[in-house]
N, C-alpha and C positions, 0 to 999 in steps of 0.2 A: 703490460702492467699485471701484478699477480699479487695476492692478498693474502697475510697473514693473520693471524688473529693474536693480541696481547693477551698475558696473562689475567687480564681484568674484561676483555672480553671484545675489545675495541679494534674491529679492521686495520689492517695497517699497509699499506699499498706501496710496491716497490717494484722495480724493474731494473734489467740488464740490458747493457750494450754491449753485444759482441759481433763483430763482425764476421764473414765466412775465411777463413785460413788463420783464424786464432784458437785453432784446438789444441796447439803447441804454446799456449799464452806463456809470458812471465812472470803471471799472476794476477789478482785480481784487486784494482783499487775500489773501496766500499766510498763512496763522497755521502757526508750528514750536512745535509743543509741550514739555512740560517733560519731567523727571528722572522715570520709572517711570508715564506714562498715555498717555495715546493720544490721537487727535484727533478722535473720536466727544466727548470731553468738552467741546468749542467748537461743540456744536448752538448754543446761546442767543445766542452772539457772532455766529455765523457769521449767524442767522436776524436779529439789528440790524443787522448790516451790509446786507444783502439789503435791510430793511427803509430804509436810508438809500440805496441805490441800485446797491452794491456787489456785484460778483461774489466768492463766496470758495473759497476751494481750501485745503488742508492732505493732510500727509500724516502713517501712522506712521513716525516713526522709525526706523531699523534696529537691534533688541534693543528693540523698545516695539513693544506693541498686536500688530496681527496683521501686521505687518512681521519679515522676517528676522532671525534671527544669533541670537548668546548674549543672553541678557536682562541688558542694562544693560551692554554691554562696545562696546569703538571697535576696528575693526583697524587705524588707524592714527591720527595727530592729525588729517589731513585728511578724512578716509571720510565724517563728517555733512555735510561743507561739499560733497562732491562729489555726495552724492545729494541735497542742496537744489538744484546746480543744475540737477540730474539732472529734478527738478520742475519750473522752472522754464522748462527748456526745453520741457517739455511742455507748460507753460501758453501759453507762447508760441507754441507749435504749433497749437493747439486753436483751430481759428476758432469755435467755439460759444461762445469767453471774450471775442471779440473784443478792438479793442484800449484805447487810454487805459493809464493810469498802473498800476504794478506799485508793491506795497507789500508789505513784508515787517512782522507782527504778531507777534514771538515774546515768550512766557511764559515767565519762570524759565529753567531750562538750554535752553530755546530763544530766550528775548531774547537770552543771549548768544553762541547761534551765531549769531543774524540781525545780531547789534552786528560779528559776528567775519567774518559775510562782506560785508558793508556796507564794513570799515575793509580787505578787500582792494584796495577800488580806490584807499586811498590810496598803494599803492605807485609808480602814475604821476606820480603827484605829487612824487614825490620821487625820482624820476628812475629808477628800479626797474622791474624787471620786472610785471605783474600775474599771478596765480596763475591755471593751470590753468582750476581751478573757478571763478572769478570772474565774475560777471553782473552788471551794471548793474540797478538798480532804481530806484526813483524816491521815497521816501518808508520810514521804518523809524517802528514803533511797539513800545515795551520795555515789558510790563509785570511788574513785580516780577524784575527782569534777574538771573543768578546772575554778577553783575561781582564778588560777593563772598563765598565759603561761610561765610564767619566762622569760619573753623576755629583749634582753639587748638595751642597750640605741640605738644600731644604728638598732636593729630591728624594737624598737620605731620610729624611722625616717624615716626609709622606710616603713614603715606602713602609718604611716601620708602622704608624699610621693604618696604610692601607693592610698589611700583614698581621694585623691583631684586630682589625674592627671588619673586613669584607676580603679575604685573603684570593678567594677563586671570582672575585670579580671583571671581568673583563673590560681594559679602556685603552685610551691609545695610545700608542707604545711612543709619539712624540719625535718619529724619527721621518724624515721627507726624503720624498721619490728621489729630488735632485741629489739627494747626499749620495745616491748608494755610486754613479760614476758620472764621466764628464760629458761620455758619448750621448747627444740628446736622442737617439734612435734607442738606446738601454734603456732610458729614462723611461719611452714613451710608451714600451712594452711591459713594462714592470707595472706603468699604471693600464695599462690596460689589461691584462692577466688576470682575470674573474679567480683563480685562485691564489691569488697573493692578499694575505689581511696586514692589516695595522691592530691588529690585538696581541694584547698582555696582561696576566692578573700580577699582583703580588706576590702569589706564591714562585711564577717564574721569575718574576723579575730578582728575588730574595735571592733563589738558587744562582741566576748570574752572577749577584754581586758575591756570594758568597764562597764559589766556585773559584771563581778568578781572583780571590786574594789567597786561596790556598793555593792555589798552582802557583802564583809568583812568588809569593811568601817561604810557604813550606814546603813544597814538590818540586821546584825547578831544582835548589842544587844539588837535589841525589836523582834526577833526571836518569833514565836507565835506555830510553828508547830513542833510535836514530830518525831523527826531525826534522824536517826541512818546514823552518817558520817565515813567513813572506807576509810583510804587512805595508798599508799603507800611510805614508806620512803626512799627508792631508786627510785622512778618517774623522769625521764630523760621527759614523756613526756608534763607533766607541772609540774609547781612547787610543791613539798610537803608543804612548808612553807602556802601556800594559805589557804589550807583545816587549818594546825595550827592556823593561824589568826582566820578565821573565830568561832572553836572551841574555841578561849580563850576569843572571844570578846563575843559568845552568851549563853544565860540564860543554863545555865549546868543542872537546872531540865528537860529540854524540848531536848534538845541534845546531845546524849550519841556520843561522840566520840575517835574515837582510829586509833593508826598508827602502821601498821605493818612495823617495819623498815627495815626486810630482802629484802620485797618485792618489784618485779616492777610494772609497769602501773595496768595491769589486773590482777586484785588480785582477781577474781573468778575464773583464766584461772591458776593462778601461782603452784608449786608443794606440798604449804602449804594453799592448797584450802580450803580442810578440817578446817582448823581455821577461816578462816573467813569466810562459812559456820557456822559453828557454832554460831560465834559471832549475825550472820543474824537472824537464828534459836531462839537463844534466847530474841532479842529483839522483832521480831513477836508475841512470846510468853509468854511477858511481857507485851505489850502495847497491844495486840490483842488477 
């Protein structure tokens, strides 16, 4: 584990998996983790990647894992997007990662920050400035993206509510162990994991919902970057409908997407792993 420091001043703790005879990698996948876990829980991903030829890196979150801040809060809409590049630069630094293609792998409320800074470089595109934070990367993989919380109207309420009267307050994000897969040994690790929270303020919560209707709304169909979006069709803990929208609204040469309907949230963790492994596998070794 090795430790960065955010531009607001806040530890940010991140680590690599490489194994010995990957000095020749094919590049290096970056994984951003979800809503209250860390990224100690992408050992098994991280180790099939290795295993397919891949360098990988991830970091915790700032308010997740043994990363900085309040648990589960954002100081600003921007702050996760500026400590990813914050990684990123450091990946690029790091001649032990060498070089070849950067790919960004986000889960849950991290597919949609990796969806959310991917879709910054479409601002060149349309004649616009590019943001700050903004990095070029070369390939995004979404699995079970939070494009959608499925929240209902009176959630809507109390959100709005809670984002004008206690915005950085912290409460419970409402989402249970059993949702995230089916395997009960997943389950039992997740509650047992001393660094896994059930916290969320308003100010994150606003930035999901508001995130994920611009990606499906207004960024999917001028979509620029090669995708692979893999989601689950039993997801209790955001909408499946989301990840659909956004697949039927953007360019289908550039976005290979598919929905495993058996499954739940964590469909690298579920007991039909092995298929979407595979599905992973071969877009790697299609586009890379």
């Amino acid at each position: 584990m090795r430790t960065l420091k955010t531009d607001d001043g806040l530890p940010l703790h991140w680590r690599q998996w490489s194994k010995p005879g990957l000095e020749r990698a094919r590049g290096t996948v970056l994984i951003v983790h979800g809503l209250g876990e860390h990224i100690g829980r992408y050992e098994a991903l991280a180790a099939r990647l290795n295993r397919w030829g891949w360098h990988v890196v991830g970091h915790d979150q700032r308010g997740h894992g043994a990363s900085g801040g309040p648990r589960g809060d954002i100081a600003d809409p921007d702050c996760l997007l500026r400590d990813l590049a914050l990684v990123i630069d450091e990946v690029r630094a790091d001649a032990g990662l060498g070089g070849g293609p950067l790919l960004l792998l986000g889960h849950s409320m991290g597919g949609l920050l990796a969806a959310r800074f991917v879709a910054g470089g479409l601002a060149a595109h349309s004649g616009g400035p590019l943001p700050a934070w903004f990095r070029p990367v070369d390939g995004l993989v979404l699995s079970s993206p939070a494009l959608d919380p499925g929240m209902s109207g009176w959630q809507r309420l109390q959100l709005a509510l809670g984002v004008a009267l206690a915005p950085h307050l912290a409460v419970g994000n409402g989402l249970k162990p059993a949702w995230i897969a089916r395997d009960p040994a997943v389950v039992a690790a997740y509650q047992r994991d001393p660094l896994v929270h059930d916290r969320i303020t308003p100010s994150l919560a606003r930035l999901i919902v508001d995130a994920g209707r611009q990606l499906r709304q207004q960024d999917a169909p001028h979509w620029l970057m090669p995708t692979l979006l893999l989601w689950a069709g039993r997801d209790r803990c955001v909408a499946p409908a989301g990840s659909a929208e956004f697949a039927a609204a953007a360019p289908s040469a550039l976005v290979r997407a598919h929905c495993f309907d058996a499954l739940f949230h964590e469909i690298f963790n579920e007991p039909e792993r092995e298929q979407v492994f595979a599905r992973l596998q071969a877009w790697l070794g299609d586009r890379f």
